[in-house]
C-alpha positions in Angstrom: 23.8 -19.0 60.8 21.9 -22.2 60.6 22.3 -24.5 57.2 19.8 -26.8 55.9 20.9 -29.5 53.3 18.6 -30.6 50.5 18.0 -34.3 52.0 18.7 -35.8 47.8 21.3 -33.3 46.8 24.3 -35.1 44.0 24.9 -37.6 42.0 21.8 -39.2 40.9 21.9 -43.0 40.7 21.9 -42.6 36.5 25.1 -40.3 36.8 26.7 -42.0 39.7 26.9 -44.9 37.8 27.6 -43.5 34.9 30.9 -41.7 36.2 31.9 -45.2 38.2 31.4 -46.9 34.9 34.4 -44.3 33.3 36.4 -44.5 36.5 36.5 -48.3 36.7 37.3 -48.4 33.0 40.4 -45.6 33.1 42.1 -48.2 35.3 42.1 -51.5 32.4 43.2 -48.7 30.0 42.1 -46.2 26.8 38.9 -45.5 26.8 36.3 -42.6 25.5 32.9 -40.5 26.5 31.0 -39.8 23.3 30.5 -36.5 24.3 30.8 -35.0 27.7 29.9 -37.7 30.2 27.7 -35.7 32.5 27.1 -32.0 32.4 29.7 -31.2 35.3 32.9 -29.5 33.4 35.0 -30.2 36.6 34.4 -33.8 37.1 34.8 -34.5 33.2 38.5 -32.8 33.9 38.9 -35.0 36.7 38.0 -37.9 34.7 40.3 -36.7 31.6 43.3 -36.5 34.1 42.1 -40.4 35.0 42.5 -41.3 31.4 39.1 -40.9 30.1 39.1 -39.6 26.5 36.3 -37.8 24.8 35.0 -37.6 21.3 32.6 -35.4 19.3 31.2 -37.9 17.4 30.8 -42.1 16.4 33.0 -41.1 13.4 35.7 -40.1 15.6 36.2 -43.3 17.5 39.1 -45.7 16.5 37.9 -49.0 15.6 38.1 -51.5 18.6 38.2 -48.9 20.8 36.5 -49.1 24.3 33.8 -45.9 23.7 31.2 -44.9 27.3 28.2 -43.8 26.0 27.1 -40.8 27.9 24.5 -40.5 30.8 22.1 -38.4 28.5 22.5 -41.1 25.4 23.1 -40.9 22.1 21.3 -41.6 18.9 20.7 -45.0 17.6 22.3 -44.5 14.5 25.5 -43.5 16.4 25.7 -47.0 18.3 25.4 -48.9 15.2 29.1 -46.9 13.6 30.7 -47.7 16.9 29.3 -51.3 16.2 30.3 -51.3 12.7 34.0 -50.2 13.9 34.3 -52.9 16.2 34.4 -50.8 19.0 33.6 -51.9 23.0 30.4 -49.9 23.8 29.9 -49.2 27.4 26.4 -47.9 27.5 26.1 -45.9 30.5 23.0 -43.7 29.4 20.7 -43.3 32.5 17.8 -46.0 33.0 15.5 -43.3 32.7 16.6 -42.1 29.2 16.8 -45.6 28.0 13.2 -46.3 28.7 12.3 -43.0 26.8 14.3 -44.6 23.8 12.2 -47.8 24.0 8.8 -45.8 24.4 9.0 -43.5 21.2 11.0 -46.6 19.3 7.8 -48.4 19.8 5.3 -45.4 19.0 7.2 -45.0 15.7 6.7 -48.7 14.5 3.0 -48.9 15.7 2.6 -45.9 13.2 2.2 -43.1 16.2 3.7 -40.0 16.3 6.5 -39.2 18.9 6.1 -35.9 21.0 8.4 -35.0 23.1 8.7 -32.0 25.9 11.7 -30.6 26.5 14.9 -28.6 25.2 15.2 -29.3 21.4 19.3 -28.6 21.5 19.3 -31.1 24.8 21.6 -33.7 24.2 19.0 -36.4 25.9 16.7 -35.1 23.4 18.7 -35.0 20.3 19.5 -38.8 21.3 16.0 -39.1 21.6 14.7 -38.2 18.5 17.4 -40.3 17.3 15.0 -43.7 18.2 11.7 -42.8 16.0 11.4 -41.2 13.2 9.5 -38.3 12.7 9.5 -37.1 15.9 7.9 -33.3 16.9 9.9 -31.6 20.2 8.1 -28.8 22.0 9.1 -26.8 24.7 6.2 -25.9 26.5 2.4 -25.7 26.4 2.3 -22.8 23.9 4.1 -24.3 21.6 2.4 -27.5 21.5 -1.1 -25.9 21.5 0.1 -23.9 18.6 0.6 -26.9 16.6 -2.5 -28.3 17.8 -4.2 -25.3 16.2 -2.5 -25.7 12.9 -4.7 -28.1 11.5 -7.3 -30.4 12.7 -6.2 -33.4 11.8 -3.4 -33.0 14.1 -5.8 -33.4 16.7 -6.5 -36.3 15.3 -3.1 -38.1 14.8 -2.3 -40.7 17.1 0.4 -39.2 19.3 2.9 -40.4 22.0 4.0 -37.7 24.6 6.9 -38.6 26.6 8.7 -36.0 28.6 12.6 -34.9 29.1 13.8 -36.5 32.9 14.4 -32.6 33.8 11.2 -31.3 33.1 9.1 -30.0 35.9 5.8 -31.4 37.0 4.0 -28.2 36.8 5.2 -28.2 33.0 4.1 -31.7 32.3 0.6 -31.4 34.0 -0.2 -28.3 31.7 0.7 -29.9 28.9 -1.0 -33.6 29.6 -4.3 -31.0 30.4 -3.8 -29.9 27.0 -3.1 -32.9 24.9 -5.8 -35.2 26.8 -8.5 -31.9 26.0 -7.8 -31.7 22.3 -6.3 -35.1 21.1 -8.6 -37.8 19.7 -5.9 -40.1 19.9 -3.2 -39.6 22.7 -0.9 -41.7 25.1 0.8 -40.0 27.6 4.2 -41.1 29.8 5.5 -39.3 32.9 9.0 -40.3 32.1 10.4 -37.1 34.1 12.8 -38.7 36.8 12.0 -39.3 40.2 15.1 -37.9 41.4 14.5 -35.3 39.6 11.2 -34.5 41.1 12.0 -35.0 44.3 15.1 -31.9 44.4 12.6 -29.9 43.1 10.4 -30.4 45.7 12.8 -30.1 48.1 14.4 -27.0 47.0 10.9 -25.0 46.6 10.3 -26.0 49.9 13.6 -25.0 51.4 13.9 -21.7 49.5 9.8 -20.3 51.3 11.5 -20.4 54.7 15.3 -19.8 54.2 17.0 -15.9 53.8 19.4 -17.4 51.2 19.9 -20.6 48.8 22.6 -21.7 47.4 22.4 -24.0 44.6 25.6 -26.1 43.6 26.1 -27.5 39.6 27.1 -26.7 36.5 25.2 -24.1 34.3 25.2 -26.2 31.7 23.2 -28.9 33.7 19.3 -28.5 32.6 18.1 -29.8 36.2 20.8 -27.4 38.4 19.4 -24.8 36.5 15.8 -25.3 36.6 16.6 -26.1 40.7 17.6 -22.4 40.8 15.1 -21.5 38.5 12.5 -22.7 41.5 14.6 -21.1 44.3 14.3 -17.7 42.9 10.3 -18.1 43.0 10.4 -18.1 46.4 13.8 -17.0 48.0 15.3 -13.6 48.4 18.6 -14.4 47.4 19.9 -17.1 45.4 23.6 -18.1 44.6 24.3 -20.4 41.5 27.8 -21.8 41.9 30.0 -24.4 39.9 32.5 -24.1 42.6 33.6 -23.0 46.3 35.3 -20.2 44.9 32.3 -18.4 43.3 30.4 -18.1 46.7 29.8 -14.7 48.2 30.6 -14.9 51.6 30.4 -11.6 52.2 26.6 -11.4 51.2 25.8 -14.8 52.3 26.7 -13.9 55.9 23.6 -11.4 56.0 21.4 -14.7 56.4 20.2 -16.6 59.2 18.8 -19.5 57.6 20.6 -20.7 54.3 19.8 -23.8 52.1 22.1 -25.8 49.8 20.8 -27.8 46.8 22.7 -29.4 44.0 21.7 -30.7 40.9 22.0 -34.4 40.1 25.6 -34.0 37.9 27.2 -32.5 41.0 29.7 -34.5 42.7 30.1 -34.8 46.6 33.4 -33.8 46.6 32.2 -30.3 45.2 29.2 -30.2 48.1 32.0 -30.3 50.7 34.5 -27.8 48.9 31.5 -25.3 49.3 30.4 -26.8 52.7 34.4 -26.2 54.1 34.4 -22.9 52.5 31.3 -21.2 54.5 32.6 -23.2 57.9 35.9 -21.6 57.4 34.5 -18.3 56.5 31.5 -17.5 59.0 31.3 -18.3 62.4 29.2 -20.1 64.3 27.8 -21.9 61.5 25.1 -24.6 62.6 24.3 -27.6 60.5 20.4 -28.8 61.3 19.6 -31.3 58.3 20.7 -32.6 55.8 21.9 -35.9 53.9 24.3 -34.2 50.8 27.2 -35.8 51.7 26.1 -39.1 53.4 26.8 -40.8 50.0 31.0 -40.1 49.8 33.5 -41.9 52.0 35.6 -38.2 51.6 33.1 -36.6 54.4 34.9 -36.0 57.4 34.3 -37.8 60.3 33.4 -34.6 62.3 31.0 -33.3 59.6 28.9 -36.7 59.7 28.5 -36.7 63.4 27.2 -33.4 63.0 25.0 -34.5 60.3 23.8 -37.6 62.3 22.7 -35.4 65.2 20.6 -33.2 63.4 18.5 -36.1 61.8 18.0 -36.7 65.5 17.1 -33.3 66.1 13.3 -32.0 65.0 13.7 -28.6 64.0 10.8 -25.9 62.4 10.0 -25.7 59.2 11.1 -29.5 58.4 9.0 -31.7 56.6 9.0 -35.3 58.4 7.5 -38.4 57.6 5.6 -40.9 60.3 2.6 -43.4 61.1 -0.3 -42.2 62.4 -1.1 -43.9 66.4 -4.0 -42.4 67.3 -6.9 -40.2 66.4 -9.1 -37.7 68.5 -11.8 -35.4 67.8 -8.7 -32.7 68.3 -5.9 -33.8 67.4 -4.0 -37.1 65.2 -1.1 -38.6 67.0 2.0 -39.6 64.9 5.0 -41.9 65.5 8.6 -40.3 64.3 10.8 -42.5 65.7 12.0 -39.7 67.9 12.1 -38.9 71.2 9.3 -36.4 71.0 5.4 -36.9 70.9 4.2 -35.7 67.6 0.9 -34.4 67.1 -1.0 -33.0 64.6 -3.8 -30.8 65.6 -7.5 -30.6 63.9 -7.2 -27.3 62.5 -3.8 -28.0 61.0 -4.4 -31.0 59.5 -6.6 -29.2 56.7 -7.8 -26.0 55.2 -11.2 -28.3 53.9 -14.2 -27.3 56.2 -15.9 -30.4 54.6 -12.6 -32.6 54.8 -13.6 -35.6 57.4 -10.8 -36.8 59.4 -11.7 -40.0 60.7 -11.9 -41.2 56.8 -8.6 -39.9 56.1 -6.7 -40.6 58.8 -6.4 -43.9 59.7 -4.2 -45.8 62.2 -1.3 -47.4 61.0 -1.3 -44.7 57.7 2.4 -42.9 57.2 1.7 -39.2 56.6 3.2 -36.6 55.8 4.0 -33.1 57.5 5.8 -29.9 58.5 7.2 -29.6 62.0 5.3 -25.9 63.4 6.9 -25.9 66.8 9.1 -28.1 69.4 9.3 -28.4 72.8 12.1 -30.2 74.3 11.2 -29.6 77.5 7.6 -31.4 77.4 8.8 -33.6 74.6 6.3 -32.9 72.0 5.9 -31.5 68.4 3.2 -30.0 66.9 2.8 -30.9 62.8 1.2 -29.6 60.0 -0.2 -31.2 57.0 -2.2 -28.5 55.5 0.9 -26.2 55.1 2.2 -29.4 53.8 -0.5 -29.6 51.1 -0.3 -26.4 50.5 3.4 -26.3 49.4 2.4 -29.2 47.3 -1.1 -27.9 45.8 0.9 -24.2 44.5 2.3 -26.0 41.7 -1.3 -27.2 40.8 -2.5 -23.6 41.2 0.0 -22.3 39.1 -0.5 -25.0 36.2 -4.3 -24.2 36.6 -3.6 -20.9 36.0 -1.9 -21.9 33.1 -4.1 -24.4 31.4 -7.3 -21.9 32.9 -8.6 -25.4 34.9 -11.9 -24.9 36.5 -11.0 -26.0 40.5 -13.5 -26.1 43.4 -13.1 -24.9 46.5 -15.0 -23.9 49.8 -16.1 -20.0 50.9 -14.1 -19.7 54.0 -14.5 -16.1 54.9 -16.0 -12.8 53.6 -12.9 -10.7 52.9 -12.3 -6.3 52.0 -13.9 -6.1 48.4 -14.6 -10.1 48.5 -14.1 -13.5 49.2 -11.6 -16.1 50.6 -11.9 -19.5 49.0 -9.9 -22.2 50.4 -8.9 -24.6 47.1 -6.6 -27.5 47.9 -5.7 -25.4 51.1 -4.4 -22.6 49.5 -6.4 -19.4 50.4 -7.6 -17.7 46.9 -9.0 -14.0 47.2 -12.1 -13.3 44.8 -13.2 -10.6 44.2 -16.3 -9.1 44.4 -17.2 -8.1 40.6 -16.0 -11.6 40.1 -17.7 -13.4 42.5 -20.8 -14.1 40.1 -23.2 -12.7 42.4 -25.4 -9.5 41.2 -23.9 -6.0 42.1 -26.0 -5.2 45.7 -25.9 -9.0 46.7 -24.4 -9.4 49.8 -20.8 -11.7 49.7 -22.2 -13.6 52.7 -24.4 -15.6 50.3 -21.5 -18.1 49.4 -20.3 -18.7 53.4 -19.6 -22.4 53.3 -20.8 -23.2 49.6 -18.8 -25.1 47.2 -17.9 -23.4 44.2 -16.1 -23.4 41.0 -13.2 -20.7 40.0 -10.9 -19.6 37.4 -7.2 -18.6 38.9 -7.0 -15.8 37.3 -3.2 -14.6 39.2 0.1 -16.4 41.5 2.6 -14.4 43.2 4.2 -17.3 45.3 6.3 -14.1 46.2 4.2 -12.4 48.2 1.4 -15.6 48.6 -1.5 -14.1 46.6 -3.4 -16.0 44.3 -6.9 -14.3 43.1 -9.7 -16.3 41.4 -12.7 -15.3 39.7 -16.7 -17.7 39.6 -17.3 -15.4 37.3 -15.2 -16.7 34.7 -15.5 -20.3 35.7 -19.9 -19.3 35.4 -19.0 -17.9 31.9 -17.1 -21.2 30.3 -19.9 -23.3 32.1 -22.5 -21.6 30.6 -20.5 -21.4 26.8 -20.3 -24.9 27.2 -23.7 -25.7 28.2 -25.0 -23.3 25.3 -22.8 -25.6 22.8 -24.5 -28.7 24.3 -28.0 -26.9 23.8 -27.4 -25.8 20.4 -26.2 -29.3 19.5 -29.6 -30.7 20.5 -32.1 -28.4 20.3 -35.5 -29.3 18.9 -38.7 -28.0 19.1 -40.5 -29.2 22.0 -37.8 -30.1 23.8 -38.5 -29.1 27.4 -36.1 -27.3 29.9 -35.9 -25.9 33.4 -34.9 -22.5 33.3 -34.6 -19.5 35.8 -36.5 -16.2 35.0 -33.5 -13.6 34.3 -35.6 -10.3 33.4 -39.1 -9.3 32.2 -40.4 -6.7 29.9 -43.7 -5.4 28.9 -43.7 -8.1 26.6 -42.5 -11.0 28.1 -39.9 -12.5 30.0 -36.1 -14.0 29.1 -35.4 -17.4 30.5 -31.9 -19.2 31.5 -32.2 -22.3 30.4 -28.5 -23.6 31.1 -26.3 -21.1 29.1 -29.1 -19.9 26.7 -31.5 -17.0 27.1 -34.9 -17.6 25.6 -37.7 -15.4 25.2 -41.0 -16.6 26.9 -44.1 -14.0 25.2 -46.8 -12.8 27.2 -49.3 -14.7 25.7 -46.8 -18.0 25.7 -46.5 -17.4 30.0 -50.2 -19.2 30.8 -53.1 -20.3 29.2 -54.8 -17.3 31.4 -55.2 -14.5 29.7 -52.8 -11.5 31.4 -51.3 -8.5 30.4 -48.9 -8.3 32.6 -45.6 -10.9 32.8 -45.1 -9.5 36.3 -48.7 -10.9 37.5 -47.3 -14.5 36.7 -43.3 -14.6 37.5 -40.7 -12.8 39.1 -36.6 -13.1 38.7 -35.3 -16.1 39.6 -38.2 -17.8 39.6 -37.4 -21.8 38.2 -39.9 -22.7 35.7 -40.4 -25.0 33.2 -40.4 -24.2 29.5 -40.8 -26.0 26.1 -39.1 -24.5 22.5 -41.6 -23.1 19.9 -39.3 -22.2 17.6 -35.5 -21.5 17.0 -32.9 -20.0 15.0 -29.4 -21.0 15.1 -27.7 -18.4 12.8 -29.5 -15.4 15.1 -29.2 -17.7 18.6 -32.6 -16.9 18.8 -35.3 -19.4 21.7 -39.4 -18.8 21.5 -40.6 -20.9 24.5 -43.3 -21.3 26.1 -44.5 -21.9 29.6 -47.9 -23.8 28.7 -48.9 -27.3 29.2 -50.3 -28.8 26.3 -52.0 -31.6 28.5 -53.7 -28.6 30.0 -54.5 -26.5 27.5 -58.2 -24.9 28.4 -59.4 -25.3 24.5 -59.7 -28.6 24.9 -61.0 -28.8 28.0 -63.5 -26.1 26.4 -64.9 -28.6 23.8 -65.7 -31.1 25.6 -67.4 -29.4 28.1 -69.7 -27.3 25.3 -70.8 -26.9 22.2 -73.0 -24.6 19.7 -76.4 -23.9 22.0 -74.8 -24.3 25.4 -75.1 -22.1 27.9 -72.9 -20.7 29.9 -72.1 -18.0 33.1 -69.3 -16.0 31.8 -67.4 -13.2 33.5 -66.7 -10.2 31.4 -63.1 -9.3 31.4 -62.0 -6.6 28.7 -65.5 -4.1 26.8 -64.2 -2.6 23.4 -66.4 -0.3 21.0 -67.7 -3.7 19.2 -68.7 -5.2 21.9 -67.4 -7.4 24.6 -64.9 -10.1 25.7 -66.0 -12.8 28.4 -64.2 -16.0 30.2 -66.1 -18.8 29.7 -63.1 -21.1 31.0 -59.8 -20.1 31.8 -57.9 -19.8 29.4 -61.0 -19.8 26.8 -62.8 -16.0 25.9 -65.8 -15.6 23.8 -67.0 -12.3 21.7 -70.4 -10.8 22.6 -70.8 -9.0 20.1 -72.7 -5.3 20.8 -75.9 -6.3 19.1 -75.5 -9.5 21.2 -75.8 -7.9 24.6 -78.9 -6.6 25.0 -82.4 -6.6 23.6 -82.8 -3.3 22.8 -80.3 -0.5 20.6 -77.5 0.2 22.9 -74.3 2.6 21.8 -71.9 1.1 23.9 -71.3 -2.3 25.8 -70.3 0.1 28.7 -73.8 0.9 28.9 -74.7 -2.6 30.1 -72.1 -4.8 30.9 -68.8 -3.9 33.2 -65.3 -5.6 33.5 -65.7 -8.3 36.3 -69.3 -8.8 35.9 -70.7 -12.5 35.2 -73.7 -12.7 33.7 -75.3 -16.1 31.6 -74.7 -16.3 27.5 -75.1 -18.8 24.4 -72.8 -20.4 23.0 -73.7 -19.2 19.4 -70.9 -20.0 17.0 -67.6 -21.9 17.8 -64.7 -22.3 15.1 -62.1 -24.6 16.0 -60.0 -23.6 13.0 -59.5 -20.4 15.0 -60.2 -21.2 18.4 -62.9 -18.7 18.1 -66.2 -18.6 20.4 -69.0 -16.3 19.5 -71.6 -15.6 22.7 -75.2 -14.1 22.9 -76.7 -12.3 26.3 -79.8 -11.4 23.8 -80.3 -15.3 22.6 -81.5 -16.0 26.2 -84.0 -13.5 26.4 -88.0 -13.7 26.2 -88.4 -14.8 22.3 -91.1 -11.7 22.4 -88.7 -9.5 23.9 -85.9 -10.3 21.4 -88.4 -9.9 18.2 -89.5 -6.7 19.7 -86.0 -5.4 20.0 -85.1 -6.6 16.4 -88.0 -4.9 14.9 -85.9 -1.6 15.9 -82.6 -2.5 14.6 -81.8 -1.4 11.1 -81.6 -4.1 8.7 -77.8 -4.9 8.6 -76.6 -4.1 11.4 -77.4 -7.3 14.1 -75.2 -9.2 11.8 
């Protein structure tokens, strides 16, 4: 069996401190935690057998007594009845938590409201809220959103979001995602601990490539808990102990790899009780990493040689840190201070087919990445920062997921049923009714494109994620249709994309909105059919006639008023021009000719020839151009009246009107 220590496992430097603090002060005499010191039952009984009393409360203390106050902190209002009684205060409340104090103590007299993210019955909460008045605690997202929702002018109060030091980052980058989104007014803190962050790292990456975790702290301790919390996401089995005696040997010794985390309130000395448990218990137990114990004098001498050879040692699946020495068109050279060559090659340094190397890698840069494979006979190591990356980026998926974030990515490959996108070098499947693209469209369209995605589902499980354009296409276009709507006018100009066509007309995209473009509205040619004109997906230009915003209704219009063809028309002619014409449509009155695109005229039937005729069909045919007048023009209407007879021999013309019954030329 091989065991991989967390590399910041323990005491954190706040509770370290803290729990020298008490020790130091056991040994001048009485003294008192207000409350539990740290959330680790078995080192507050150690430090009770030192000497170190607790109380309940600041009511309980004796005046003048000597009174720690706890790593988590207490309430200001506490601290001034232990001042009032005289007492000693020993404040040993973690750096971190003290700086929250002075963050929403500030907010509160500047006349901001205090929000904070975390466990409401938290003891570094309750002190929390204890420093500002007012203050609104919220566990997650939801909850805050729900308030948020409550009333509007809550997202306008001026608000001040601080964080509890356990929190996760995937929990505070939903929630900043939120509050930056839908306050007017917002200031935002990342006051979760470093430490903190850091175990959490470590133990989700541990936990993807180890058969077992074990995870050592008290259950009471909000970071031990949310360290096994992470482990389960990703590892098999996962054993939560408070102390050697609770670990199943018996089921541990199925594993080949096993990992050991402990939250920041867990002492050393409880580490190595676990550590000598397992080495007594299972045989041929092998130490590779690891730096749990480093920090305690009570490590054997034996266990930190063994310790100090593994950090010599690369081993797989180790994340190492080291300066970039040289970069080639395939591959990026890296110093580790080891005896092997490291390298990373091109294809493993990232899943981005538009990433470019040479920007990002430069000479002299640390980087970061996972050790793939070693070989101690040639001395070398091949690295990985895109599985690096990756790790990292799942906790971005997942809170994009969350707070539905549009991401971008890169079509890698066409997949079963859809696509692969690569998005922060995590592959994300797409389907293909969610791929945006019509239903018959082939999926190699989007090879190599950019595009924008919904996550839609994470199993960090089994290493699925799935991700739809579709939706991400959908809140684009709702949002470009609010934009439109804000600023609509008429004559406002567009360029839209044709989306279907009727007998009528066509619909136009124009960002989010359809609109409808009539027949008559598609040129200043005169044409029956839309299909004659455009075709889908053609990109044209249109302008707004008219709108309704209660029926989201668009009249457009393809036409160009600097060319419209009446105008043209006018100053080209007038009453007793003449002009060649090309007859384009005959009805039972008579007959419609072109004088100008876009321009027709009426012949009317008496007009078209100089003798009786029953129909115009008689004479004239569609297509044919023949010479009229320009008899009548009435620009009110944009109507043009033409006469074939008017040009006619005058004799001719008063013969023929000699036969026509008296009313009927007219």
């Amino acid at each position: 069996m091989k065991v991989i220590f967390a590399d910041h496992a323990g005491f954190c430097y706040g509770v370290k401190r803290a729990v020298e603090l008490a020790e130091q002060l056991s040994e001048k005499g009485e003294c008192y935690t207000l409350g539990p010191l740290i959330h680790n039952e078995r080192t507050v009984q150690k430090l009770r057998e030192q000497g170190v009393g607790q109380i309940a409360s600041a009511d309980e203390a004796k005046p003048g007594s000597t009174v720690i106050i706890r790593s988590h902190g207490v309430t200001e209002r506490e601290t001034q009845i232990l001042a009032r009684k005289g007492c000693k205060i020993i404040d040993a409340t973690c750096p971190n938590v003290s700086k929250i104090h002075r963050i929403v103590r500030e907010a509160s007299k500047n006349g901001r409201l205090p929000i904070i993210i975390g466990s409401r019955t938290h003891p570094e909460v309750v002190a929390i809220c204890g420093w500002c008045d007012g203050a609104l605690v919220f566990k997650n997202a939801e909850e805050l959103k729900s308030w948020l929702d409550s009333s509007e002018n809550n997202k306008k109060t001026p608000v001040t979001v601080v964080y509890q030091t356990t929190e996760t980052k995937t929990n505070m980058q939903i929630c900043n995602n939120l509050i930056k989104k839908e306050c007017t007014n917002c200031e935002v803190f990342d006051t979760i601990c470093g430490a903190t962050s850091r175990r959490q790292f470590e133990a989700a990456r541990l936990s993807e490539f180890c058969d077992a975790m074990v995870v050592i702290g008290g259950r009471t301790s909000a970071n031990t808990m949310r360290l096994a919390e992470i482990c389960a996401e990703k590892c098999p089995q996962v054993f939560f102990v408070e102390k050697a005696d609770e670990l199943d040997i018996d089921r541990l010794k199925n594993a080949g790899t096993v990992g050991i985390t402990a939250g920041a309130s867990t002492p050393a000395w409880i580490i190595k009780e676990v550590y000598n448990k397992m080495t007594e218990e299972i045989k041929g137990l092998e130490v590779i990493a690891g730096a749990a114990d480093s920090k305690t004098e009570e490590t054997e001498t034996s266990f930190a040689e063994l310790l100090e050879q593994s950090i010599k040692t690369l081993n797989t699946g180790e994340k190492v840190v080291g300066v970039i020495v040289g970069v080639s068109p395939t591959e990026i050279s890296v110093d580790l201070g080891t005896k092997h060559s490291a390298y990373i090659p091109v294809s493993e340094f990232s899943d981005d087919p538009d990433v470019k190397i040479e920007e990002i890698a430069k000479i002299g840069s640390e980087i970061e990445a996972y050790v793939i494979r070693v070989n101690d006979v040639e001395g070398t190591a091949m690295l990985s920062k895109k599985r690096l990356d990756a790790v990292k980026n799942w906790d971005t998926i997942e809170a994009a997921k969350d707070s539905k974030e549009t991401l971008e990515g890169t079509v890698t490959e066409e997949n079963k049923g859809g696509i692969v996108v690569a998005v922060k070098g995590v592959r994300v499947f797409v389907p293909a009714s969610q791929s945006g693209l019509p239903k018959d469209a082939p999926m190699t369209e989007l090879l190599k494109k950019r595009v924008k995605l919904r996550i839609t589902e994470v199993n960090r499980s089994r290493r699925r994620v799935v991700g739809s354009i579709r939706a991400a296409q959908y809140e684009e276009r709702k949002a470009n249709a609010e934009k439109i709507w804000e600023t609509i006018e008429v004559g406002a100009k567009y360029d839209g994309v044709v989306k279907s066509l009727t007998s009528y007309g066509v619909f136009v995209d124009i960002g989010g909105i359809d609109g409808m473009v009539h027949v008559s509205e598609l040129s200043w040619r005169r044409t029956r059919n839309p299909a004659d004109i455009v075709k889908v997906g053609d990109h044209i230009t249109v302008s707004v006639i008219s709108f309704d915003k209660e029926k989201k209704k668009i009249s457009l219009t393809c036409k160009d008023a600097s060319e419209n063809p009446w105008e043209k028309f006018i100053s080209t002619y007038e009453v007793g021009s003449t002009a060649k014409v090309r007859i384009v449509k005959l009805t039972d009155f008579g007959a419609f000719a072109e004088i100008i695109p876009g321009v027709d005229g009426l012949i009317h039937i008496s007009q078209i020839a100089d003798h009786r005729i029953a129909k115009a069909s008689e004479v004239l045919k569609e297509g044919q151009e023949v010479e009229a007048k320009i008899t009548e023009i009435d620009t009110e209407k944009k109507k043009v009246s033409l006469s074939i007879r008017a040009l006619l021999e005058p004799a001719a013309v008063s013969a023929a009107a000699a036969d026509v019954p008296e009313g009927e030329a007219e």
